[in-house]
N, C-alpha and C positions, 0 to 999 in steps of 0.2 A: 171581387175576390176578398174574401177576408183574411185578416193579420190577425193573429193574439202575438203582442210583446212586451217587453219592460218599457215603461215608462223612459225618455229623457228628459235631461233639465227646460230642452227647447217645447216640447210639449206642456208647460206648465201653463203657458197661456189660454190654449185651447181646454185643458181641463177645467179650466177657472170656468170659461163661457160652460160647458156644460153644465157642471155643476151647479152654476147659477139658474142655467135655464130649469133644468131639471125641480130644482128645488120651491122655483116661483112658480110652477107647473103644478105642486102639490098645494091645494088649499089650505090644508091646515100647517103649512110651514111659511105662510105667510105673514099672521102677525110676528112669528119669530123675526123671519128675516126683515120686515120693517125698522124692527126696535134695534136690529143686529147687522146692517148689511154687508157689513165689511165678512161675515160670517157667509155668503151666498158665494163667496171667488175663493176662500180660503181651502188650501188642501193642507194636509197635515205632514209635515216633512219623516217625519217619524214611520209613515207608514213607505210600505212595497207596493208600487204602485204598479199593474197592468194597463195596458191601452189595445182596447179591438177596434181595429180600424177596418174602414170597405170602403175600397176602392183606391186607401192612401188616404183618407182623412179619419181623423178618430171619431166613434162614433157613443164608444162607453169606456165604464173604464172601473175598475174594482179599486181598493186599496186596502190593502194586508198589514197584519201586526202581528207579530210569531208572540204569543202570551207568556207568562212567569213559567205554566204547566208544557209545555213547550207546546199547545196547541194554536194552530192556524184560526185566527180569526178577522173576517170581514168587516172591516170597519168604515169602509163607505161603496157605495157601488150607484155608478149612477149613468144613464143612455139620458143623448138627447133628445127630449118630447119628441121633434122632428121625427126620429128612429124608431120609437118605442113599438115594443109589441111585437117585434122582429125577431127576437130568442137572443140576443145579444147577452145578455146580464146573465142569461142559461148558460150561453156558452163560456163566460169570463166565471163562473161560479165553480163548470167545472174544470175549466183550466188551470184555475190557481188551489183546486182540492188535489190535485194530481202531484 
């Protein structure tokens, strides 16, 4: 079953692991994250954060910033490799456009 909901504080550990995973997953954000790793756990407090969970664990997870223009933008979105390819990041994309 899948969950789209807000973020809590208790979830920040789990988004870290994703995030990480996700980003060592992409090749060319690997010399970044070498020189930078404290940047692969890092979420931005600033942002609204969503979490889509299946089955009761999180699986992806967006993060929102309402801009100066009062317009919605996505400022991180990321499924763990394990997940990928499932429509997760479809689905968190249009739920926080809604």
């Amino acid at each position: 079953m899948i969950t789209i909901r807000p973020a809590t504080p208790a979830d920040r550990p789990d988004l870290g692991v994703i995030k990480s995973r996700a980003a060592w997953s992409n090749e060319t954000d690997r010399p970044f994250l070498a020189a930078h790793p404290e940047a692969a756990r890092a979420i931005e407090t600033a942002l609204t954060v969503t979490v889509l969970e299946e089955d009761g664990a999180i699986r992806a997870f967006a993060g929102t910033l309402c801009a100066p223009d009062r317009a919605l933008r996505i400022e991180a979105l990321f499924t763990d490799p394990d997940h990928m390819r499932r429509g997760f990041a479809r689905q968190l994309v249009q739920f926080v456009r809604k």
